[in-house]
SELUMTOR-92399 format. One record per atom (N, C-alpha, C, O, CB): residue in one letter; x, y, z. Coordinates in pm, whole numbers, plus 50000, padded with zeros to 5 digits. Glycine has a CB too. Example, Ala and Ser with C-alpha at 12.3 -4.5 7.8 and 13.67 -1.06 7.14 Angstrom:
2
A513194943150780/A512304955050780/A513204967050780/A514244966850846/A511314955350905/S512854977550708/S513674989450714/S512905000350787/S513415011450804/S514084994050572/
//
This chain:
75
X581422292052791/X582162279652801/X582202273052663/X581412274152570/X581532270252907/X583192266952673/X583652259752498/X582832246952504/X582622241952614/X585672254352465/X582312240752384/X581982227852335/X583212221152389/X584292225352348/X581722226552172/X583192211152478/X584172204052509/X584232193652370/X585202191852297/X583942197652659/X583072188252362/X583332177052270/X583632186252148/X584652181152102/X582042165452251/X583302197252066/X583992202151906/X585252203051977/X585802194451908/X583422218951810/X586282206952070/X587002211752105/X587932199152087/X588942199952017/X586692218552214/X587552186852156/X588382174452129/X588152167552004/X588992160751946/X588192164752231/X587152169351973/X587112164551776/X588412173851702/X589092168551614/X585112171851671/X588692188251746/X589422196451666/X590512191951675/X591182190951572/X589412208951687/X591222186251840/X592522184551895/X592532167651797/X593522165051728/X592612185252107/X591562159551804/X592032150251732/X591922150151620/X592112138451587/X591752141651759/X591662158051505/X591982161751376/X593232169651368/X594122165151295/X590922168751320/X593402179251424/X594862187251425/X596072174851460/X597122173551398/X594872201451568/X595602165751583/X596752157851635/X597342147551504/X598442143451468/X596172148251777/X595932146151459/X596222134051324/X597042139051153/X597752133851067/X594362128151273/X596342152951182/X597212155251036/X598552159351067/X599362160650975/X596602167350934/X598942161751201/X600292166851271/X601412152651263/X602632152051244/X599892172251460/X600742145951278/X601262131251336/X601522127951467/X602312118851494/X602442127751286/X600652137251593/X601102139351681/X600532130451789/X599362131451826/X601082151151688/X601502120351845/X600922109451983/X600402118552089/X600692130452088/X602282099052069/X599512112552193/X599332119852320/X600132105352392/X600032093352368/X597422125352371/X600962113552494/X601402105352613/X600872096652680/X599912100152748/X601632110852692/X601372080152685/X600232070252707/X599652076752878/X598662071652931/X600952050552702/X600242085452931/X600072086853098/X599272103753054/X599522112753134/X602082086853226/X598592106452964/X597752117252941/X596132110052890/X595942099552830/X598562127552818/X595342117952930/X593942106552831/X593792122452745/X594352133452748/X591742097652962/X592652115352669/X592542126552575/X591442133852665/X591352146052683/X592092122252406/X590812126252703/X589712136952810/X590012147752896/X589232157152905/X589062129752911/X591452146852982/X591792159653031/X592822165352949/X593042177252970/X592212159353167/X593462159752863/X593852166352772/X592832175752666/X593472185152620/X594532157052716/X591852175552633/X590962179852574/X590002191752701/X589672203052663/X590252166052509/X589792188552795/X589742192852900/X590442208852990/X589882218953033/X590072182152933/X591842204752988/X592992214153006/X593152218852877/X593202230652911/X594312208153063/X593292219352726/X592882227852658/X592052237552685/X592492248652714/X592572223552587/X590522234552679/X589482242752710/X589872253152790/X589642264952768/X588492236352766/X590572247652899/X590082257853023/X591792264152959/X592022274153027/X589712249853248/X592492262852901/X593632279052864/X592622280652769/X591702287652812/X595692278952788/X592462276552652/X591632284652577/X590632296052646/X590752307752610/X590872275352505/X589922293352718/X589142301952800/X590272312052868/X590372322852810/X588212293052911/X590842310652945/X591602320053004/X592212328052918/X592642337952978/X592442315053082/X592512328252771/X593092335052715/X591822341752646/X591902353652615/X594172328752646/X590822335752625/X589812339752511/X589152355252649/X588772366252607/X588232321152448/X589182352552758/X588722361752828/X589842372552837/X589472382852893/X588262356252953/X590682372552808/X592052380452810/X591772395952696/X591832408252703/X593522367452737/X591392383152578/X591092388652458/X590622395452463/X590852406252409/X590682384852385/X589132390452575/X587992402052564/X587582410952659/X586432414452687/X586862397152537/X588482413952701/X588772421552805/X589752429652712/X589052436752640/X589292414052943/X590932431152689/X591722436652623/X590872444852433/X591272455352383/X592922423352623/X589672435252370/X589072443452305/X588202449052398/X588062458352318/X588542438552196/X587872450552440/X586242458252566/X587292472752589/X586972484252556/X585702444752811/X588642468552656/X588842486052656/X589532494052514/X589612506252503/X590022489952794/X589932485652428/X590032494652320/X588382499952221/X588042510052159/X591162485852222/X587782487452250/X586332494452186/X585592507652224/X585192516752151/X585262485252211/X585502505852386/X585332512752476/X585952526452511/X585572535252589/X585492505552548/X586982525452433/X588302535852463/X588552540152588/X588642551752627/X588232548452396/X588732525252677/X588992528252815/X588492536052927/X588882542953021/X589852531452813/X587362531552867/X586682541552932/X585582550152923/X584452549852972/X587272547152943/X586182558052849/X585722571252788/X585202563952616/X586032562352527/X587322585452787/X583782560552600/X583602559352496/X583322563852392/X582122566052408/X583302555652500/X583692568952233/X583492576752163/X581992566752047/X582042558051960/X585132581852106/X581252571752089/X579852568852048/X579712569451945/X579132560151888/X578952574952088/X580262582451862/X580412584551704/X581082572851632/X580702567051530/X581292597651672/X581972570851694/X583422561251664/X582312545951658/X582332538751559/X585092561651842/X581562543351757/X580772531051782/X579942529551693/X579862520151614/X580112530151896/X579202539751701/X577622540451576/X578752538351396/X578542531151298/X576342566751587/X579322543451412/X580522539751240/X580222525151262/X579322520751191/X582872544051238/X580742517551340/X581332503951344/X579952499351345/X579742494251235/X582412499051472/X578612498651440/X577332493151416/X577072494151297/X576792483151249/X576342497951483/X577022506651186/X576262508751099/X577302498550990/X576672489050942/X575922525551075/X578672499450950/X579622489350917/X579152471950905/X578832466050802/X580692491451028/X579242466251049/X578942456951058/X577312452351045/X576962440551056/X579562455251149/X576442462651021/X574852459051009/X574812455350852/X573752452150799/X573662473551052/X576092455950778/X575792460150643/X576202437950629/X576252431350525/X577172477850546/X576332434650726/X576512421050659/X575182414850700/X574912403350665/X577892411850711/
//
């Protein structure tokens, strides 16, 4: 689950350098709120959609995996 509150600090920094009003009949709380929850629905999309290419659907190539561990151990 997302930081609700970084999540509405971000929307009201983006909204401000945008110049962008929220609708007096919107609050920023479910506006900040209903963000979150698409953000989430898409962020699970994501990771689901990397899980079977990592995975190779399946069928996982281990060689292919241990490259990428040993890769990313190097940071």
């Amino acid at each position: 689950m997302l930081d609700t509150g970084a999540v509405k600090e971000f929307l009201d920094r983006r909204f401000e350098d945008l110049e962008i009003a929220i609708p007096k009949d919107i609050t920023e709380d479910v506006l900040g709120e209903t963000f979150c929850k698409y953000v989430e629905d898409d962020y699970y999309e994501w990771l689901k959609d990397n899980f079977k290419s990592f995975f190779n659907h399946g069928d996982p190539d281990w060689v292919w995996i241990k490259e990428r561990i040993e890769n990313y151990s190097k940071y």
